[in-house]
N, CA and C atoms as an extended XYZ file, in Angstrom:
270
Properties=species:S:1:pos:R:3:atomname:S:1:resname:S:1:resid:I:1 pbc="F F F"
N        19.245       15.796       16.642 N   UNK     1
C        20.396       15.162       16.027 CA  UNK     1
C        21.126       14.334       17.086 C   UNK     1
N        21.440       13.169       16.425 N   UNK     2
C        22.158       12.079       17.214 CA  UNK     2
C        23.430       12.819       16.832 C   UNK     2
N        24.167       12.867       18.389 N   UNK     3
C        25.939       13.002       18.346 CA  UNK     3
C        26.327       11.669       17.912 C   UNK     3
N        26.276       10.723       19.476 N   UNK     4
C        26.933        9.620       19.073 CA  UNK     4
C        26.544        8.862       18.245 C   UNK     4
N        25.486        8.921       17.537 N   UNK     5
C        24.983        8.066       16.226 CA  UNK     5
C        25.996        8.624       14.908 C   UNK     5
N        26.306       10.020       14.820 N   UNK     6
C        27.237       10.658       13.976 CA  UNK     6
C        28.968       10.116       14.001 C   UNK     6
N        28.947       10.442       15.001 N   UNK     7
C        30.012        9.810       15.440 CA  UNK     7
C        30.577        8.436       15.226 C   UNK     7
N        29.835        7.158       15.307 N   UNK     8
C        29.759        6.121       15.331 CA  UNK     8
C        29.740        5.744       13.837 C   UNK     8
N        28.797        6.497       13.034 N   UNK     9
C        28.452        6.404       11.162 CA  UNK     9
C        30.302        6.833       10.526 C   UNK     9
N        30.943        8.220       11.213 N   UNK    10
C        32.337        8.873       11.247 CA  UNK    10
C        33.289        7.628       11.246 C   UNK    10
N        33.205        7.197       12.612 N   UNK    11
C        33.925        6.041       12.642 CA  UNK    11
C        34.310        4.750       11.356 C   UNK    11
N        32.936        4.447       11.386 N   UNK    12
C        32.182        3.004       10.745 CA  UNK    12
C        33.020        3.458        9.236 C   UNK    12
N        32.909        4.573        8.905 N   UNK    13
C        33.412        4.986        7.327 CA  UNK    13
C        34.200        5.327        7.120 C   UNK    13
N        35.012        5.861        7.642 N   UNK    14
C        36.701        5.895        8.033 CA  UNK    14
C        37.303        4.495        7.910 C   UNK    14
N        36.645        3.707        8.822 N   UNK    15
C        37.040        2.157        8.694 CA  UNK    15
C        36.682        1.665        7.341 C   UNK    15
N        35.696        1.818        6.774 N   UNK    16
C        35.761        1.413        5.213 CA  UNK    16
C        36.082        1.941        4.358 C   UNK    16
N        36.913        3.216        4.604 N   UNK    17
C        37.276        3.777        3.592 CA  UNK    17
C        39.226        3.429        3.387 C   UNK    17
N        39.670        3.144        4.771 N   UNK    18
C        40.779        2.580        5.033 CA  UNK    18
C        40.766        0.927        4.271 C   UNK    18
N        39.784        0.312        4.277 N   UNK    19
C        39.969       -1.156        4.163 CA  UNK    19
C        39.943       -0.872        2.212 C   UNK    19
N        39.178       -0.277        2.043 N   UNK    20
C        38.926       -0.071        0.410 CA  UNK    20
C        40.723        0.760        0.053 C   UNK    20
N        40.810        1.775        0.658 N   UNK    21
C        42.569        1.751        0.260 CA  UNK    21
C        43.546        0.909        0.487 C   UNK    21
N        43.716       -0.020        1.856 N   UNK    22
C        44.596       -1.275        1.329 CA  UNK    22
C        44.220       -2.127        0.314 C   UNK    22
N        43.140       -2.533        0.151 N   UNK    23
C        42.765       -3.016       -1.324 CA  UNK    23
C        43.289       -2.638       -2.117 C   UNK    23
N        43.123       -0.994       -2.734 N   UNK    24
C        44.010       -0.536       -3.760 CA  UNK    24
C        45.156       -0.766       -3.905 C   UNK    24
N        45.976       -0.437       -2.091 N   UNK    25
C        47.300       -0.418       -2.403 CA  UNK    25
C        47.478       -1.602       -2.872 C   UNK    25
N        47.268       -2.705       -2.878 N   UNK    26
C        47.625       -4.401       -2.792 CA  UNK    26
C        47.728       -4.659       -4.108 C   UNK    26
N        46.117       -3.744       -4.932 N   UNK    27
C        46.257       -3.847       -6.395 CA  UNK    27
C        47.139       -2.954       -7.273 C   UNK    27
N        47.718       -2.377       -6.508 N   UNK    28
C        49.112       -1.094       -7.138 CA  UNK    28
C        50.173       -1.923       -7.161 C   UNK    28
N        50.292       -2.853       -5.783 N   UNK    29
C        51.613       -3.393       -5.684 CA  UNK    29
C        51.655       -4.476       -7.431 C   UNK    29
N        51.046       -4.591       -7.565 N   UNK    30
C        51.140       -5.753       -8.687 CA  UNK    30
C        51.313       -4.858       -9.637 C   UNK    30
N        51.529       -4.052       -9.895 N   UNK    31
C        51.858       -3.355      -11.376 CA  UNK    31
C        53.138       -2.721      -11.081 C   UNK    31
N        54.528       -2.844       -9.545 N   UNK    32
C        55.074       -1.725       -9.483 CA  UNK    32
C        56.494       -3.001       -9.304 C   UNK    32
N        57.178       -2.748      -10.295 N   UNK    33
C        58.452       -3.657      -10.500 CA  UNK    33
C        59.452       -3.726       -9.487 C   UNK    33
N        59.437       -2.686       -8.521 N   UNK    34
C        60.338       -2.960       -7.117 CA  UNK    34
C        59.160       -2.674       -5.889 C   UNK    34
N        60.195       -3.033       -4.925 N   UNK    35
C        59.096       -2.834       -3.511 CA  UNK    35
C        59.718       -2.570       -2.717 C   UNK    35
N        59.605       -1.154       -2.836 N   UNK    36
C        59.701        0.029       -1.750 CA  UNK    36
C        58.534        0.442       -0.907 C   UNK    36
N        57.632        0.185       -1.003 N   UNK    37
C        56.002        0.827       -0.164 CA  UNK    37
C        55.062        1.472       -1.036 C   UNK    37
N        53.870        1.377       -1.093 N   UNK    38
C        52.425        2.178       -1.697 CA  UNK    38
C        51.435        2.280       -0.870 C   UNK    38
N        51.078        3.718       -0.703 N   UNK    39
C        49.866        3.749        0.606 CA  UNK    39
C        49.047        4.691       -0.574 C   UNK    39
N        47.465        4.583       -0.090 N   UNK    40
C        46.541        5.182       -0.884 CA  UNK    40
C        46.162        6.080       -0.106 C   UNK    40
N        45.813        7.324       -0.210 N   UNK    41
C        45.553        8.431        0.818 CA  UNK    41
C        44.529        9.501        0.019 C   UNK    41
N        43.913        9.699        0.533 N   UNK    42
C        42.963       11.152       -0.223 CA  UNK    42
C        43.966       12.601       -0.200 C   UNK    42
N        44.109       12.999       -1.196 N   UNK    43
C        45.006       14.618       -1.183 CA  UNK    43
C        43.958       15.183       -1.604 C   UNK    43
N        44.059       16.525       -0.908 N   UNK    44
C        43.074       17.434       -0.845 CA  UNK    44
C        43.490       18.095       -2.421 C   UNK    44
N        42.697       18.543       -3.671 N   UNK    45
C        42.568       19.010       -4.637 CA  UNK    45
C        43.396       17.998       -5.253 C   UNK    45
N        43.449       16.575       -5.490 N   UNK    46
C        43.943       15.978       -6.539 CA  UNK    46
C        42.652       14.316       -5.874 C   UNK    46
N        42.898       14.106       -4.938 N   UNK    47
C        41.878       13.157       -5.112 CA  UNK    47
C        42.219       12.434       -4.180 C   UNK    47
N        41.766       10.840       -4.679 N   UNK    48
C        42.528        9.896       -4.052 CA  UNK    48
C        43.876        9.384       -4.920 C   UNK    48
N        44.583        9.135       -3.952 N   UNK    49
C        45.821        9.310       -5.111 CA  UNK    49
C        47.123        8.305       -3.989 C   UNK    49
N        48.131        7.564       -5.020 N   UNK    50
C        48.972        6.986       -4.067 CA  UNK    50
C        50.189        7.498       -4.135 C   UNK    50
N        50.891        7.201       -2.888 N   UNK    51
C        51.864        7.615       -2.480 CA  UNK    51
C        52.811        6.338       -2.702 C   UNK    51
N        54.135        6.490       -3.864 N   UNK    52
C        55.134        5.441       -4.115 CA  UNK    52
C        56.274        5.611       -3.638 C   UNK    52
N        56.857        5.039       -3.354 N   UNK    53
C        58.375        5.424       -2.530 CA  UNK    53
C        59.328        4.217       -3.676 C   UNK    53
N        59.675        5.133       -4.183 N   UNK    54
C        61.144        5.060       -5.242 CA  UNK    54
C        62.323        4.584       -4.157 C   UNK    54
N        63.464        3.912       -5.293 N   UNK    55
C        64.426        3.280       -4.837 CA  UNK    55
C        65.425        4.108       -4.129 C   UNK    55
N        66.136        4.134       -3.424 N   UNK    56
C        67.072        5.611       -3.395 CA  UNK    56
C        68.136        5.953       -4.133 C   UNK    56
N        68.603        5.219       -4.523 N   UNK    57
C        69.199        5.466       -6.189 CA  UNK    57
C        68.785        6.755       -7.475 C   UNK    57
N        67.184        7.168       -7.206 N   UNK    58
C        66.828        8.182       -7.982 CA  UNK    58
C        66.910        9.714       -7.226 C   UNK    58
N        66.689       10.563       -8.433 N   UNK    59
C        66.375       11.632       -7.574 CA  UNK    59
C        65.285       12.176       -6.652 C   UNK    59
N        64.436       11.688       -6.328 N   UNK    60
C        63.551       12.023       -5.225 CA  UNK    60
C        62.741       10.150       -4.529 C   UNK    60
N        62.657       10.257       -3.478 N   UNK    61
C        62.262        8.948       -3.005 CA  UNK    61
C        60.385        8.765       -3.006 C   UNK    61
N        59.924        9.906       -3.456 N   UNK    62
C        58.455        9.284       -3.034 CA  UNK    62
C        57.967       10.382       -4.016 C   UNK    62
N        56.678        9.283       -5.153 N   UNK    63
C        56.027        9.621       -6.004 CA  UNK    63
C        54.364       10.003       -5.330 C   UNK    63
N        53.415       11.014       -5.735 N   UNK    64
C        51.745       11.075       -5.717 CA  UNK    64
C        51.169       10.685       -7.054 C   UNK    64
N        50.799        9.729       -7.137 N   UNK    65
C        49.847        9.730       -8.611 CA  UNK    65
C        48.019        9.833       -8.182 C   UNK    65
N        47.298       10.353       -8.752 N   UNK    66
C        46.248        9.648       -8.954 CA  UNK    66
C        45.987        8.497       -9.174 C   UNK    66
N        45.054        7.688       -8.416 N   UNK    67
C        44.403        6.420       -7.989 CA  UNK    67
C        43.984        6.368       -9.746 C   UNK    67
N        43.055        7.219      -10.321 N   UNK    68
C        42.506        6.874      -11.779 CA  UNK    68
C        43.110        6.886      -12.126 C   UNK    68
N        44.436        7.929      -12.829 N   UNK    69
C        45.707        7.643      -13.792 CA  UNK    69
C        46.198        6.756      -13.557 C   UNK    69
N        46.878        6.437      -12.432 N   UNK    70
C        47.749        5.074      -12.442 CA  UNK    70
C        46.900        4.118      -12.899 C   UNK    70
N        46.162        4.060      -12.773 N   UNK    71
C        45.444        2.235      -13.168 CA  UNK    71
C        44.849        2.473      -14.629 C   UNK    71
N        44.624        3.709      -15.156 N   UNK    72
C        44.534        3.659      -16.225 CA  UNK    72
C        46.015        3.390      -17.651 C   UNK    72
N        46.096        4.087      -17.294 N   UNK    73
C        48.254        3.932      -17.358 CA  UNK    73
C        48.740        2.688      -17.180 C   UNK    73
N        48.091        1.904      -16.374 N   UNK    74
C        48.767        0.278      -15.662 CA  UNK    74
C        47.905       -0.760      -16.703 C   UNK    74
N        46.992       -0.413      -16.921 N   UNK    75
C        45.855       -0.765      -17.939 CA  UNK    75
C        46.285       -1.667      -19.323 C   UNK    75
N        46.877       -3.043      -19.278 N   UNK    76
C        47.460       -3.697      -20.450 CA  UNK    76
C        48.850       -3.434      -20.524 C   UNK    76
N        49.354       -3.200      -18.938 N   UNK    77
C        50.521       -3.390      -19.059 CA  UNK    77
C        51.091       -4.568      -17.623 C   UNK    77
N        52.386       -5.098      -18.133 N   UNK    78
C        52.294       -6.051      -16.844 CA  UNK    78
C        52.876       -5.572      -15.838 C   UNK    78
N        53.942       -4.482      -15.668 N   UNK    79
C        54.777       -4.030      -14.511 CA  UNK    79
C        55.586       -2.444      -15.065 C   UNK    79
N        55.050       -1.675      -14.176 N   UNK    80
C        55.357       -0.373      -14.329 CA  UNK    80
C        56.908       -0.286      -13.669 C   UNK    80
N        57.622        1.159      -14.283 N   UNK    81
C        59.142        1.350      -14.209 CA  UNK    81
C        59.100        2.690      -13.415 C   UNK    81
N        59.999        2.705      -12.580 N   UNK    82
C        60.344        3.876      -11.860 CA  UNK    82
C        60.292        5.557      -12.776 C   UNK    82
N        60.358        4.860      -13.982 N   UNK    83
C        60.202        6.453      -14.961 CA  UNK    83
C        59.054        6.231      -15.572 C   UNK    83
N        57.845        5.087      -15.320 N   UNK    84
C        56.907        5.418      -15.781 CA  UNK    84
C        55.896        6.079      -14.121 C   UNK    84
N        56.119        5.505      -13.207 N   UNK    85
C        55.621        6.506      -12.230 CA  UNK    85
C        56.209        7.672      -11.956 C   UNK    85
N        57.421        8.484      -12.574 N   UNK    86
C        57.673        9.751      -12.077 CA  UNK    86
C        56.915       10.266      -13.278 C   UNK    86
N        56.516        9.777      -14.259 N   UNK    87
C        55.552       10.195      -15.627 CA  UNK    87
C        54.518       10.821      -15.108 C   UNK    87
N        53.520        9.705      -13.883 N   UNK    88
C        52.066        9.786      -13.391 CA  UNK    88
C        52.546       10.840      -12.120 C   UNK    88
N        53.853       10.895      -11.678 N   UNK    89
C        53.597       11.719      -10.322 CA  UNK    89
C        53.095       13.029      -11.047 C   UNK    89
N        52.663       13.620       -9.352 N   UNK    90
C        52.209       15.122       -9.570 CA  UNK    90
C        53.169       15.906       -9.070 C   UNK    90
C-alpha cells in the first residue's frame, strides 16, 4: 500500500469535495431573500446539509437544512423567507 499515493487521492478529494460545496452554496444563495452567509458542510447523521445564518432580529441566528430538502422546497419557487428556512432547519 501506497501512503503517499493515499494521502495525495485524501487531499485531491477533499479539494473536490470543497469546490462542489461552494457551488452549492452559490446555488442556495439565489433562493435566500437576505444575505447573511450559507456554507455547505457534511453533518454527521443528517448529511450534507447547509448552514444559514438568519438576520439578528430573529430568535436564533443560524439555520442546518439538508442540501436535498432545501432545493427540493426551493423547487418552483423564486426566493425563500426566513420562516420558510426555520421550516427546513433541523
Amino acid at each position: 500500500m501506497n501512503v503517499d499515493k493515499l494521502i495525495n487521492d485524501a487531499i485531491k478529494g477533499y479539494d473536490e469535495y470543497r469546490k462542489r460545496c461552494k457551488l452549492i452554496e452559490k446555488e442556495a444563495q439565489k433562493y435566500i431573500d437576505f444575505d447573511e452567509g450559507v456554507s455547505c458542510e457534511y453533518v454527521i447523521g443528517t448529511g450534507l446539509s447547509l448552514s444559514i445564518v438568519i438576520p439578528v432580529n430573529h430568535t436564533f441566528r443560524e439555520c442546518v437544512c439538508p442540501v436535498v430538502g432545501f432545493f427540493e422546497y426551493a423547487k418552483g419557487k423564486d426566493k425563500l423567507s426566513v420562516d420558510d428556512i426555520k421550516k427546513l432547519s433541523l
